[in-house]
Structure formats: C-alpha cells, structure tokens
Backbone bond lengths (Angstrom), bond angles and torsions (degrees), N, CA, C in turn:
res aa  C-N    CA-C-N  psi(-1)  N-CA   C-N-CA  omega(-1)  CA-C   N-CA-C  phi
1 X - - - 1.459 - - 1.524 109.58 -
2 X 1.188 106.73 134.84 1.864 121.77 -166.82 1.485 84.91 -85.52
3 X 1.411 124.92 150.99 1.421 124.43 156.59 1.708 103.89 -122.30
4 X 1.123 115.33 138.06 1.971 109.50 173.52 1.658 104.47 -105.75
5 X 1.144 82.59 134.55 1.968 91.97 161.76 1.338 135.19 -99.09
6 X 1.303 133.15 118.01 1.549 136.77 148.39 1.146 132.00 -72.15
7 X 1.496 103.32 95.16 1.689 112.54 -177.60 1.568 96.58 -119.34
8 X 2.203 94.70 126.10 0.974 99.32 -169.54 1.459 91.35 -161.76
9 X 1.709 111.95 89.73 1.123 100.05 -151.57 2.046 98.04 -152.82
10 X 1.316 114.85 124.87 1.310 119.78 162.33 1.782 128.45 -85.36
11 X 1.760 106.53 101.74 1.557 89.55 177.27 1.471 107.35 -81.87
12 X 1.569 107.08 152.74 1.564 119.48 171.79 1.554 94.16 -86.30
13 X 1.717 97.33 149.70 2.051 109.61 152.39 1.041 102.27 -53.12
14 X 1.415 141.05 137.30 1.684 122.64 144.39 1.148 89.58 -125.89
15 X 1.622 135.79 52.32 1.340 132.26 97.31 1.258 122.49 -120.98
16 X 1.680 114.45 151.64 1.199 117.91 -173.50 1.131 102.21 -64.54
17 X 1.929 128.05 -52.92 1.362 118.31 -152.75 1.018 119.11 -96.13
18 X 1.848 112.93 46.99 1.264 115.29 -171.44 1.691 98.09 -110.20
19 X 0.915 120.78 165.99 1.785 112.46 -168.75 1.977 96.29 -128.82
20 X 1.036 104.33 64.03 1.615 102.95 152.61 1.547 108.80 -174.46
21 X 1.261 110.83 171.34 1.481 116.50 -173.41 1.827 105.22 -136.50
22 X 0.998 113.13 169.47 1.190 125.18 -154.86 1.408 149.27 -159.29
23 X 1.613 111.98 81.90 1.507 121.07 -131.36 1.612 100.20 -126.79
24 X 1.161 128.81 89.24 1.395 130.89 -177.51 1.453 115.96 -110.99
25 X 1.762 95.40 139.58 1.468 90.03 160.02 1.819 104.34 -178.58
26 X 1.880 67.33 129.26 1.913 75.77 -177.67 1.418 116.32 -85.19
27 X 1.341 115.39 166.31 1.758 99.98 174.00 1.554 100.73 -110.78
28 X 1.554 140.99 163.35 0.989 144.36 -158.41 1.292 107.86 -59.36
29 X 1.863 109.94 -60.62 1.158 128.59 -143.43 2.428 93.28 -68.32
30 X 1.258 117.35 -6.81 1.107 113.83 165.69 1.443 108.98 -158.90
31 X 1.752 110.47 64.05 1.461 128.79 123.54 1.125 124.17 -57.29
32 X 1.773 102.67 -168.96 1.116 102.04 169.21 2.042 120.18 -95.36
33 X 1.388 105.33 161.61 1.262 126.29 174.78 1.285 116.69 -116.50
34 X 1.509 115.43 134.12 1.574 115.35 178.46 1.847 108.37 -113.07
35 X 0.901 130.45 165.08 1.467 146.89 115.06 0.979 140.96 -64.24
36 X 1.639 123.48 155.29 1.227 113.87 165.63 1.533 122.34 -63.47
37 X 1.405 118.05 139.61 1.604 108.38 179.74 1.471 117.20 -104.58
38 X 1.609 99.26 46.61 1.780 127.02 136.69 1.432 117.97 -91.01
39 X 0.847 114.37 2.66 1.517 122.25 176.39 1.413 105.20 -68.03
40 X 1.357 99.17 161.37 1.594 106.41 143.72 1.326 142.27 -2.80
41 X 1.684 94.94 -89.31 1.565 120.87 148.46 1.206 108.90 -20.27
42 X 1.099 137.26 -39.71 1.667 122.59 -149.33 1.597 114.41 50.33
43 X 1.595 107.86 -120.23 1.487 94.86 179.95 1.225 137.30 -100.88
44 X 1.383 103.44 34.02 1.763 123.40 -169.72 1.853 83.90 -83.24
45 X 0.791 99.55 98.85 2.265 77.53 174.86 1.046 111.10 -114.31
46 X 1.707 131.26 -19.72 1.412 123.20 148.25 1.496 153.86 -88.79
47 X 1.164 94.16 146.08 2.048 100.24 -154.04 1.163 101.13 -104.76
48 X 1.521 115.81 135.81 1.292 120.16 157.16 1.868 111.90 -68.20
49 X 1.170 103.81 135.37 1.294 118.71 164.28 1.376 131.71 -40.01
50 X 1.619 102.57 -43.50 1.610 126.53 -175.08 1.301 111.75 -85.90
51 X 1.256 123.24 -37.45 1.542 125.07 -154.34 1.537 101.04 -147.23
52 X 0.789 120.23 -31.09 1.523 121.56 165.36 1.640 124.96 94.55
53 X 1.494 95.85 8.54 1.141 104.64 -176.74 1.334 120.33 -89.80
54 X 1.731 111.97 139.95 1.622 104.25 -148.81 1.954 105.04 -101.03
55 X 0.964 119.67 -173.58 1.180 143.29 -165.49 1.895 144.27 -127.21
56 X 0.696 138.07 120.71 1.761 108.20 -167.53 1.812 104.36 -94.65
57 X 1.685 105.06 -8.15 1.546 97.67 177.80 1.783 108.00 -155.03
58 X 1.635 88.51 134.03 1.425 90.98 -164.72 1.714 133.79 -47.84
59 X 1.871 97.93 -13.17 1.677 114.31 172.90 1.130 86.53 -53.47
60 X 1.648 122.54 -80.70 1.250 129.05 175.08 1.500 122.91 11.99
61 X 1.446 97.10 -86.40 1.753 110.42 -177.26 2.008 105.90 -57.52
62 X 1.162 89.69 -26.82 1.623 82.65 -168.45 1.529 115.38 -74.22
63 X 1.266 118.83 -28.74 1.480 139.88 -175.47 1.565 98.59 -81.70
64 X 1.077 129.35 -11.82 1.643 127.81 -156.44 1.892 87.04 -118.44
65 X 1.255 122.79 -52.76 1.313 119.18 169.21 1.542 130.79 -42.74
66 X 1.602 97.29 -22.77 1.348 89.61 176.99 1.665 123.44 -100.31
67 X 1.574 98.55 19.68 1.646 128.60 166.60 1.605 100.86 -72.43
68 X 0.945 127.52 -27.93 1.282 138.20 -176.48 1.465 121.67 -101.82
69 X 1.398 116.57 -35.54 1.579 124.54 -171.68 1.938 105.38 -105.29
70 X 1.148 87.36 -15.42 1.662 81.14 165.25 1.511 95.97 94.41
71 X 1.030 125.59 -33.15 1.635 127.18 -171.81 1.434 139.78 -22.95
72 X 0.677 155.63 36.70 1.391 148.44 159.62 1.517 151.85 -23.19
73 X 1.330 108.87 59.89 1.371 101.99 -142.04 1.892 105.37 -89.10
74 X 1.353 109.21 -0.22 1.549 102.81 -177.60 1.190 101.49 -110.13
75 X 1.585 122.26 120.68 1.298 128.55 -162.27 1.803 93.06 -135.16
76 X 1.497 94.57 134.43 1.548 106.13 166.44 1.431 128.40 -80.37
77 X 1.285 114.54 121.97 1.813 115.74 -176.45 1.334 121.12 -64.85
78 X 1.308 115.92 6.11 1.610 127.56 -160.89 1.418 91.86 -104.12
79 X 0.831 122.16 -85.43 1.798 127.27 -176.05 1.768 114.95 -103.48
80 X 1.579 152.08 -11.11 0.907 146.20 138.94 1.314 108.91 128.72
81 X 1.700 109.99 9.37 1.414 101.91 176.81 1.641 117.52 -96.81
82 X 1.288 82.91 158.74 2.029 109.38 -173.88 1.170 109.87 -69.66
83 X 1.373 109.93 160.97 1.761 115.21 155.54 1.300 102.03 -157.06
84 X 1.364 107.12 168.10 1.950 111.02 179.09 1.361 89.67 -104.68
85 X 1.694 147.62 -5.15 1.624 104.50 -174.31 1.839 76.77 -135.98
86 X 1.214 123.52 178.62 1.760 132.70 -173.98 1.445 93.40 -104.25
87 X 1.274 119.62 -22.38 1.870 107.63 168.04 1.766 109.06 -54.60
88 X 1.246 100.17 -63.21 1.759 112.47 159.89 0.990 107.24 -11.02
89 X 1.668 121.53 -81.72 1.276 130.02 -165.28 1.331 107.41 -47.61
90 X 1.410 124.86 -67.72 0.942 132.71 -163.81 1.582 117.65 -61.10
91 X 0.760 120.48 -46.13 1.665 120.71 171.38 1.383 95.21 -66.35
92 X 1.311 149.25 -40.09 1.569 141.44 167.16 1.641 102.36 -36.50
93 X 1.208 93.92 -75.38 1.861 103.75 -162.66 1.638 98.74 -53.34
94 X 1.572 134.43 22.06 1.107 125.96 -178.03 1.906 102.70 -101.46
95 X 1.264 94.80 -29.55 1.279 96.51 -179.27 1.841 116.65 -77.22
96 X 1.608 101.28 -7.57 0.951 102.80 173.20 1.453 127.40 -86.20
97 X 1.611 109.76 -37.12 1.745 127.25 173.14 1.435 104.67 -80.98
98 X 1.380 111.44 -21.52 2.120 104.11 178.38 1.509 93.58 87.39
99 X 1.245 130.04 5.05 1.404 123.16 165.22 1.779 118.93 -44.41
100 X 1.332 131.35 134.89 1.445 119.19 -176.93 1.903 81.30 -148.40
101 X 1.634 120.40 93.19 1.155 112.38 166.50 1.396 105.86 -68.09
102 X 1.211 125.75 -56.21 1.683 130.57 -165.75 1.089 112.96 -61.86
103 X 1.528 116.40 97.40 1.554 119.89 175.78 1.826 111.64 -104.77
104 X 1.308 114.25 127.81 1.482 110.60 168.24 1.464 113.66 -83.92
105 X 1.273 102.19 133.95 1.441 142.65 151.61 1.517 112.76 -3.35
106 X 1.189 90.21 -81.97 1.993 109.99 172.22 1.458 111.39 -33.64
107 X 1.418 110.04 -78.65 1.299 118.52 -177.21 1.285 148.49 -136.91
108 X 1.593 85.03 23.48 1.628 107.48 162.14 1.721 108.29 79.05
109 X 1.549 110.80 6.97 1.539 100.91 178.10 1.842 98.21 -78.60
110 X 1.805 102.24 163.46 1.323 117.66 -132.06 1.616 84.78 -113.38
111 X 1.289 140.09 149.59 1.528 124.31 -176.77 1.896 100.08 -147.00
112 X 1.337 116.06 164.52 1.682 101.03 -173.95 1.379 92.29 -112.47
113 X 1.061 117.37 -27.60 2.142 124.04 164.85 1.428 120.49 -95.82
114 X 1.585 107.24 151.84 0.849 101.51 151.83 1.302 164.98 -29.13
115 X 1.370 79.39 -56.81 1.497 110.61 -154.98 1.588 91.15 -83.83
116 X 1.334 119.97 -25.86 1.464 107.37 178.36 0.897 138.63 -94.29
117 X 1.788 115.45 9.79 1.257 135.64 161.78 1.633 103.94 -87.06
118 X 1.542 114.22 -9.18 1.442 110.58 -168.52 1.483 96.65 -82.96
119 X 1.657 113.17 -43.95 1.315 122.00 175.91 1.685 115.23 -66.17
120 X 1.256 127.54 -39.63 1.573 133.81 163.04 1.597 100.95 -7.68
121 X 1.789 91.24 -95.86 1.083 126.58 161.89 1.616 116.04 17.04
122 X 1.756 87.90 -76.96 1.502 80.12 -166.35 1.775 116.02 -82.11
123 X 1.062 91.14 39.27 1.650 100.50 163.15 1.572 123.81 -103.39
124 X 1.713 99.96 -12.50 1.125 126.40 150.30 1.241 138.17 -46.86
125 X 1.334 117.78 -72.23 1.716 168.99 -102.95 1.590 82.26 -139.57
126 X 1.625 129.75 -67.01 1.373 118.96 -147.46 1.799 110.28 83.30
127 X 1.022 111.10 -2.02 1.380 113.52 -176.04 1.859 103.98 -64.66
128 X 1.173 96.53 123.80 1.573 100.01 157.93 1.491 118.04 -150.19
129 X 1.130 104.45 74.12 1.581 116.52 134.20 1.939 139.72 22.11
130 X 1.297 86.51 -74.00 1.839 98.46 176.96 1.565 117.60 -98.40
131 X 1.238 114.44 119.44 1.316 133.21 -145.34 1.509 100.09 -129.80
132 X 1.670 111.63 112.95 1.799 116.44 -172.00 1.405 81.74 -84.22
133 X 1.559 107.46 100.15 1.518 122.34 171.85 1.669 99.01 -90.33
134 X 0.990 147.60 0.50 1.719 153.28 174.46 1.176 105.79 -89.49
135 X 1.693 130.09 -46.50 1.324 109.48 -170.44 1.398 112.87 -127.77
136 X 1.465 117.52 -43.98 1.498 121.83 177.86 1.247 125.69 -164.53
137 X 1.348 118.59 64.52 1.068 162.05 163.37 1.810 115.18 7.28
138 X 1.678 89.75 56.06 1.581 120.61 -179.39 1.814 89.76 -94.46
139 X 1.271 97.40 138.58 1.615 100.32 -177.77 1.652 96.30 -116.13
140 X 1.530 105.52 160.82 2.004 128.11 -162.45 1.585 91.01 -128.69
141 X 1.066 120.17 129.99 1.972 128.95 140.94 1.391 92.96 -44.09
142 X 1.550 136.58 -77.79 0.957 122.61 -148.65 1.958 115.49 -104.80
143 X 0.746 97.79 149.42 1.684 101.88 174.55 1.492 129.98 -75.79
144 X 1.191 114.78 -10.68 1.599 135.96 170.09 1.629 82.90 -79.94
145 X 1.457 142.74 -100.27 1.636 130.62 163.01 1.354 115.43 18.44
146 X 1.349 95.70 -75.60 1.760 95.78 -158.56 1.988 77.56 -63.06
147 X 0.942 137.71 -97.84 1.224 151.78 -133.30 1.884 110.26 -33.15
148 X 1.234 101.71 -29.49 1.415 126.56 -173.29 1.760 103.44 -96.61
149 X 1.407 136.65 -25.83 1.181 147.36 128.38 1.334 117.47 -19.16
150 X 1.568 113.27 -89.50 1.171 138.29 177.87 1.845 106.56 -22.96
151 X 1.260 101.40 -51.65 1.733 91.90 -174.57 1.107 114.02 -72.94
152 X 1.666 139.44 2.32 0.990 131.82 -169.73 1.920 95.77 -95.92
153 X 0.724 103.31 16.90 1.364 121.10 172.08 1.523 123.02 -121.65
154 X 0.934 83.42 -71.23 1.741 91.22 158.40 1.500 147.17 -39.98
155 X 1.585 78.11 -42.27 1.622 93.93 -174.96 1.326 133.33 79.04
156 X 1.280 120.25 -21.30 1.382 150.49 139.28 1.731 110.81 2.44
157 X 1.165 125.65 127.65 1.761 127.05 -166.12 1.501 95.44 -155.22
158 X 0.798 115.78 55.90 1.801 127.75 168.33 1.199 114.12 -39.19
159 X 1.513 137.03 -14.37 1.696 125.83 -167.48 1.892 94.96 -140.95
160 X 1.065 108.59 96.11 1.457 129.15 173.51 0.962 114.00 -95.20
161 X 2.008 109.71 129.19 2.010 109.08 177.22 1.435 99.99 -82.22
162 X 1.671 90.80 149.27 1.107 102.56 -176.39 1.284 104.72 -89.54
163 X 1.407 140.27 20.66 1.627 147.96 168.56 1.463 111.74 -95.24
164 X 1.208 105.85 -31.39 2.076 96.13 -175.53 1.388 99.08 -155.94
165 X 1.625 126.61 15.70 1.010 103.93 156.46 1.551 121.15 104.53
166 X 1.424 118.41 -43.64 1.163 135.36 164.50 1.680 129.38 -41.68
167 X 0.983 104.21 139.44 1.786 95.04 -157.70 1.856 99.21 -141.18
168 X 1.423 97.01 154.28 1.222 122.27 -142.46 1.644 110.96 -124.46
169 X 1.377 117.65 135.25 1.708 108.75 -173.70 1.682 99.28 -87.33
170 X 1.020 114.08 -31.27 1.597 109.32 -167.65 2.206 99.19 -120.21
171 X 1.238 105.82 161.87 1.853 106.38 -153.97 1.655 62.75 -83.96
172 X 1.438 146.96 -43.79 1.824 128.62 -139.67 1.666 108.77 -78.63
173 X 1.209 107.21 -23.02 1.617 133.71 164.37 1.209 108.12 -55.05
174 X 1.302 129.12 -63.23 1.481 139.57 162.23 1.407 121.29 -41.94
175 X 1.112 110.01 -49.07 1.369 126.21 -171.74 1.875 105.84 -70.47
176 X 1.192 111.23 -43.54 1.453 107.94 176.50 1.213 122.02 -76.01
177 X 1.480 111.28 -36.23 1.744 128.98 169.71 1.759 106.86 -58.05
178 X 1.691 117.23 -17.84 1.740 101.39 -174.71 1.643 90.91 -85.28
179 X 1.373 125.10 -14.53 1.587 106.48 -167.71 1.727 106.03 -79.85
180 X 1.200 122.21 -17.16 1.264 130.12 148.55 1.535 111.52 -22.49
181 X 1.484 121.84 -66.52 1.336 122.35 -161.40 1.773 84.93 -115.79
182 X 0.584 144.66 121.56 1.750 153.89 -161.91 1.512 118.06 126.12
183 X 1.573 94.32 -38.90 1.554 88.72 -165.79 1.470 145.61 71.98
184 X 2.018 94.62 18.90 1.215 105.99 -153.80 1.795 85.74 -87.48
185 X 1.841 101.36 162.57 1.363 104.21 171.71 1.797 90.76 -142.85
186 X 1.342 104.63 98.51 1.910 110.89 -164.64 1.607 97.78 -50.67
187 X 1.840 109.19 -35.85 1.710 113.04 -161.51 1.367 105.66 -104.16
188 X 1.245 133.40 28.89 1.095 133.49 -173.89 1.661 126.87 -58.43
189 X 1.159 125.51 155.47 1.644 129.60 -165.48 1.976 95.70 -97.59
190 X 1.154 104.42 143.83 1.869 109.51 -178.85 1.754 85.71 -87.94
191 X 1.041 139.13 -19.12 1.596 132.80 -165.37 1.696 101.09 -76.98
192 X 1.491 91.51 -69.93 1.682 94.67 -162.39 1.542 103.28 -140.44
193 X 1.611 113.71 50.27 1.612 111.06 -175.46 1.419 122.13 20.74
194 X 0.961 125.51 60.43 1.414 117.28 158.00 1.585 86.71 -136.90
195 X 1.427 90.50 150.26 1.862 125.78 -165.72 1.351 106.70 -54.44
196 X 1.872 127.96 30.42 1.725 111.56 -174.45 1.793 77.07 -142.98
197 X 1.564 102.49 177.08 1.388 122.69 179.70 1.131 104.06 -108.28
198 X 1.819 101.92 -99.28 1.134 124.50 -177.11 1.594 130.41 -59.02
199 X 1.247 114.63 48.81 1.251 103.99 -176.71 1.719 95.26 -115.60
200 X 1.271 110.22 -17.41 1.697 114.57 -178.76 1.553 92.91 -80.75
201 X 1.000 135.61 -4.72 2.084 119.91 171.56 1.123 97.79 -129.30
202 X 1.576 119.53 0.17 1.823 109.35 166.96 1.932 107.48 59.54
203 X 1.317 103.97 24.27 1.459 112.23 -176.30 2.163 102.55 -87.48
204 X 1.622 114.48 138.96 0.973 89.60 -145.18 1.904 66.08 -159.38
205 X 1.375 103.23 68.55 1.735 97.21 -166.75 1.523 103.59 -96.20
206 X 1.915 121.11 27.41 1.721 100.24 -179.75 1.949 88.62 -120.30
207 X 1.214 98.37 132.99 1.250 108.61 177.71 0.902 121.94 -106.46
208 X 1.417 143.47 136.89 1.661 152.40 179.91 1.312 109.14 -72.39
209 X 1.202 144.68 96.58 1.552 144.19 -165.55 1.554 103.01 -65.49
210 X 1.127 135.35 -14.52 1.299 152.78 -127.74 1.660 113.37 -116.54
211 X 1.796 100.44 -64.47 1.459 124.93 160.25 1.564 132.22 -119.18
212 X 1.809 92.90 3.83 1.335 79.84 -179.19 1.559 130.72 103.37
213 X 1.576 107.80 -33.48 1.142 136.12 -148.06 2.270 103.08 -76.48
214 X 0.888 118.50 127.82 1.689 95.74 -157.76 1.889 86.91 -120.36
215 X 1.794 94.74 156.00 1.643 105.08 -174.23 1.264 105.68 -151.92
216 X 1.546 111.09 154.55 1.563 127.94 -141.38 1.647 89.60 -87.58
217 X 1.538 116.17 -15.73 1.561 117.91 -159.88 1.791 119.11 -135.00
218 X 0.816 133.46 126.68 1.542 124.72 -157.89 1.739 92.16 -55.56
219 X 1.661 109.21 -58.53 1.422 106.00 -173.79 1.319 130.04 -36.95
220 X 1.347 110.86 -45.68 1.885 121.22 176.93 1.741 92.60 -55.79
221 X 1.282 122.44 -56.15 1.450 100.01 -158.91 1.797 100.70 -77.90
222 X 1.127 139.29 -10.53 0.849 120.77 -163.32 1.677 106.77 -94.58
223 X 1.724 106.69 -11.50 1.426 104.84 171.43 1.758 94.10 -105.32
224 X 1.325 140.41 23.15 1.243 114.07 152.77 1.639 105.01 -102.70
225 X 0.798 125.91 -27.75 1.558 132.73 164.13 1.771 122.15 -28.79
226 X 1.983 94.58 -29.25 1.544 96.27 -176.86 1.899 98.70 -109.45
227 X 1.445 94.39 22.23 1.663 94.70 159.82 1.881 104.07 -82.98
228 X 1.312 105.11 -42.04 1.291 105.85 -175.48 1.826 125.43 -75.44
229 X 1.502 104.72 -23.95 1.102 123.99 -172.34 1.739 113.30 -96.69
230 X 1.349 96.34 -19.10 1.317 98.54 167.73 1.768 120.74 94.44
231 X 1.853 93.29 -22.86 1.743 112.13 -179.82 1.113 109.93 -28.83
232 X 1.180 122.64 163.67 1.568 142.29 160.69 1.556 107.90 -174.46
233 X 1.467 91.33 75.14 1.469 93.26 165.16 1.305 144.79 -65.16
234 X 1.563 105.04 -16.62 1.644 120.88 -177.94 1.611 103.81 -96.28
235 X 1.390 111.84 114.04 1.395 120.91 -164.41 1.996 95.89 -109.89
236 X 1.025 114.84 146.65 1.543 131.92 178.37 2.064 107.57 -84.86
237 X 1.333 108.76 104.40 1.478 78.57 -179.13 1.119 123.04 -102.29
238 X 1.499 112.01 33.10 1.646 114.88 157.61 1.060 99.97 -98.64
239 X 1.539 152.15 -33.50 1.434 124.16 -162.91 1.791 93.39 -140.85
240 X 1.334 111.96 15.27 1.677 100.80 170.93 1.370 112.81 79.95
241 X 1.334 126.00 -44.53 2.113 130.45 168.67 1.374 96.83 -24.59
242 X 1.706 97.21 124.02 1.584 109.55 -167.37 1.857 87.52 -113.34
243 X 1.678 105.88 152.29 1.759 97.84 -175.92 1.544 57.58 -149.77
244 X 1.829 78.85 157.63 1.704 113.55 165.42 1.103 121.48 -116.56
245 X 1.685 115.18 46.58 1.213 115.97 167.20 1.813 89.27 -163.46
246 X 1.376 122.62 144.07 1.324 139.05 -163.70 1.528 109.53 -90.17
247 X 1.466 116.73 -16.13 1.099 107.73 155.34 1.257 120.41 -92.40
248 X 1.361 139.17 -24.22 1.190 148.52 -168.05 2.064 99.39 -57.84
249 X 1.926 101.03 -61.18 1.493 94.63 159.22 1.844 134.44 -54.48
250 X 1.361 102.71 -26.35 1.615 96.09 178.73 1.271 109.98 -58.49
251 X 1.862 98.94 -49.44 2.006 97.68 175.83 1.521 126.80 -41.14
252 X 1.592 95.56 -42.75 1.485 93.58 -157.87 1.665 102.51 -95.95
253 X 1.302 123.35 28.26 1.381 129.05 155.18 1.015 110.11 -72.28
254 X 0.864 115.97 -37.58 1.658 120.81 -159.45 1.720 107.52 -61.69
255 X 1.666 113.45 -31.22 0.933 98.68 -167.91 1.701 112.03 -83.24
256 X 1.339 110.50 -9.77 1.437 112.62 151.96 1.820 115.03 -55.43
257 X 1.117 118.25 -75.53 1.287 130.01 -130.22 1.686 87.05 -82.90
258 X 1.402 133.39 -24.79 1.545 130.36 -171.56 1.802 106.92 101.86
259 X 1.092 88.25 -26.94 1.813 96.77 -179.10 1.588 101.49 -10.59
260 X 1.421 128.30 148.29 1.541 134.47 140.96 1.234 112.94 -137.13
261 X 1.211 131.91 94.17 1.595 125.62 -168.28 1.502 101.22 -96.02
262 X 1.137 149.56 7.86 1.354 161.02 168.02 1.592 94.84 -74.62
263 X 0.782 151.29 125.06 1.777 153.91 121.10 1.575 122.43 -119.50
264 X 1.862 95.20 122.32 1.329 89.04 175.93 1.695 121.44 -89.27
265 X 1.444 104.87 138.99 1.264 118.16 165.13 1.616 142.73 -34.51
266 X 1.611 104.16 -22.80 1.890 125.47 166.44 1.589 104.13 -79.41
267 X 1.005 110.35 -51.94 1.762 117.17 -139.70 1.791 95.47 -115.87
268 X 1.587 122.73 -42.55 1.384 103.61 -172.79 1.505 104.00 102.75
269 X 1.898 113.65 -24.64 1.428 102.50 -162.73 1.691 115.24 -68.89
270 X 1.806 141.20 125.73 1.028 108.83 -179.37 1.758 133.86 -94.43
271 X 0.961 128.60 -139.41 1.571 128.95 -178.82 1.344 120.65 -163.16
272 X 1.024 121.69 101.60 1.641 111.51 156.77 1.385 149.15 -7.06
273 X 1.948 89.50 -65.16 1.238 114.42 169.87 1.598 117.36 -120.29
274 X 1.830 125.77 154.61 1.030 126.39 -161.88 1.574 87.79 -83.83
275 X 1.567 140.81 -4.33 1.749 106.67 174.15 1.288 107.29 -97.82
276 X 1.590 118.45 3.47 1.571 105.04 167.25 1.472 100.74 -87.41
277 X 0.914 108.88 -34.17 1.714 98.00 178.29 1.351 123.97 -37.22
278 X 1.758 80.72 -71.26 1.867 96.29 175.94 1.660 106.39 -52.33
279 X 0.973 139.28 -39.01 1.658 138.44 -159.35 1.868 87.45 -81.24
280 X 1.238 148.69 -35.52 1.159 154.12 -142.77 1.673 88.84 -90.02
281 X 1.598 115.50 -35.79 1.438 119.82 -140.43 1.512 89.00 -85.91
282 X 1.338 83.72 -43.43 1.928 108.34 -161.79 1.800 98.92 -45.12
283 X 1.404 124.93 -41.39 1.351 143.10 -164.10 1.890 103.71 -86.25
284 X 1.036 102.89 -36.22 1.374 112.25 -151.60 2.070 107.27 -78.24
C-alpha cells in the first residue's frame, strides 16, 4: 500500500538569536511515498518521488527532496546565503562569529567541523585511508585527493566550458579558463585595469611592527609577518609540509595527487607547475 503526503507547513523562529527562517511546502503530487516495510527495503519505507531512493525516516526523505527542488529554506541574516538542512546553517554562521569548537589534541589547532579535525588529525596519525585500488595503489588522507588522483589515470575532465568545449579535471581549473573568454579580471585596478591599486599613489598604509617593512594590502603583510614568526598555518595532510601561504600548499599537492593543470595548446604535453609550462612554451 502506497501512502501520499501533504506537507504544507510554516516553521516559526522560537529564537530570536537564531539567524534563519523557514518556509516549506511540498505539494502532494511530489511528496513523500511509502511502502510496505515487508518489502525488500525492510525499513527504508519512504520513497522519493524523483529518484526513488528510499529512506528509514520521513526528515530523511524531506531533506533529500530538496536535492531535487532546489529548496533552501535556512537562510543566514548576515550575508544571504541558503542551505537545505539548519546544521548547514549553523556551522556556516561559524565562519562568521570565528567560532572553532573542534580543537585537536596534538596541537591545539581550532576547526568549525568535525569532520575536519577528523581529517587534521591524520596529519598526525599518517593515516591514509583512500587507496587508488584501480590503478596503483598510492593511498590519500583525504578522498577529494584520491578522487582528483584517480583522473590522472583515467583521464577523466568532469567540468567542461561551455564556450569551446574544453574540459577540465578539477571545477577551479574551469573556473580560471572561463575568464579567458569573459575577460573577467575579479581584482582589477579602477585606474588602468590591471589586477593592483595602490601602486599609482604609492600608498603603502600596512606596516610590519617587527621590521618596519610597509604594504599596499593587509594580506601581503600579514603573510610576510609569518617570515618572522615562523607560522605555517597551511599543513599538507598527506605528508604534514606546513607552508605559510594557502596557495603555496595547493601547488604542492599536486605533487601527491599527479595533478597537471598546465596544458599546452600545440603539443597536448601537460605540467604540474606554471614555470615548466612557461619554460616548455619559451622553447616550443
């Protein structure tokens, strides 16, 4: 026996200092549906409508429906973004107060998830987990790694522009390749478009308390500051290599994972890094 649901329902805040609101409503004809839980299933007995995949509790199905309906009903008052579940929210609005409940053990760094003190960790531990059991059986701490690995085998380019066609192993690859045909420049100058400000008033108001040393941008001084301090907050969690700058670690993933996001356009040959590229081009 099929059962249908009518969910049609407004929750109130009943707290003020909670930052989202919350306005749902399904229509019958794609609620939820159950089975008997003599079935198969056992006690999965509710079905999504769309995809059919079942459930053991109707929160369940309802939170998974809105994978499909686009929904968003817990929205933050701080900056305006959505989420489908209020855990979401809430670990969101952490980045907003600087809250970091999850502290590790080891060394006291501060985390807003779980799960990323679970991953920390194994920079600790040496633990790695995800194992390219398909081709050559190099193991990742993390599973985003192995997955981004894997295509270097594969060959695999999952994020294709939709302007020429060209396709991409990782979506951030993609994302830099559309300003190609856009023309976008995100950091651009109001003087003479090119990506700096202050270099036309030579204004240079962040100072190094330390040496003295003064910068056009809070960020520059705040990563030359950990020349003196020694920081390295960006830790590697396959092999622990700590860098004090967040791109400096994205690069040097690569030499884990196989990554080459460099490819030239003549030859096909790819690159790791953008100065073999450029040095490849320079010849070519």
């Amino acid at each position: 026996m099929v059962e249908h649901f009518n969910l049609n329902q407004t929750v109130a805040n009943s707290d003020p200092n909670t930052s989202f609101s919350h306005t749902q409503s399904l229509s019958a004809s794609h609620s939820a549906r159950t089975s008997s839980a003599n079935t198969i299933s056992g006690d999965k007995r509710f079905v999504c409508s769309y995809c059919s995949k079942r459930f053991r509790c109707f929160s369940q199905l309802t939170i998974h429906q809105r994978s499909h309906t686009g929904e968003k009903p817990y929205r933050c008052t701080l900056c305006g973004k959505s989420y489908i579940q209020k855990g979401h929210l809430y670990t969101h609005q952490r980045t907003h107060t600087g809250e970091k409940p999850y502290r590790c053990s080891l060394c006291g760094k501060g985390f807003i998830q779980k799960c990323t003190l679970d991953m920390h960790l194994r920079s600790h531990t040496g633990e790695k987990p995800y194992t390219c059991a398909k081709f050559c059986g190099k193991r990742f701490a993390q599973k985003t790694y192995l997955t981004t690995h894997e295509r270097t085998h594969s060959g695999e380019r999952p994020y294709a522009c939709m302007e020429c066609g060209k396709s991409f192993s990782q979506k951030s690859s993609l994302n830099v390749h559309l300003r190609s045909h856009t023309g976008e420049k995100p950091y651009s100058c109001s003087h003479c478009g090119k990506t700096h400000m202050r270099t036309h008033s030579g204004e240079k108001p962040y100072v190094c308390t330390v040496c003295g040393k003064r910068f056009a941008q809070k960020t520059y001084l705040r990563i030359h500051q950990r020349t003196h301090s020694g920081e390295r907050p960006y830790s590697c969690m396959e092999c622990g290599k700590c860098f004090a700058q967040k791109s400096s670690l994205n690069v040097h993933l690569r030499s884990h994972t196989g990554e080459k996001p460099y490819s030239c356009s003549e030859c096909g040959k790819s690159y790791a890094y953008k100065q073999g590229f450029n040095t490849h081009q320079c010849f070519s």
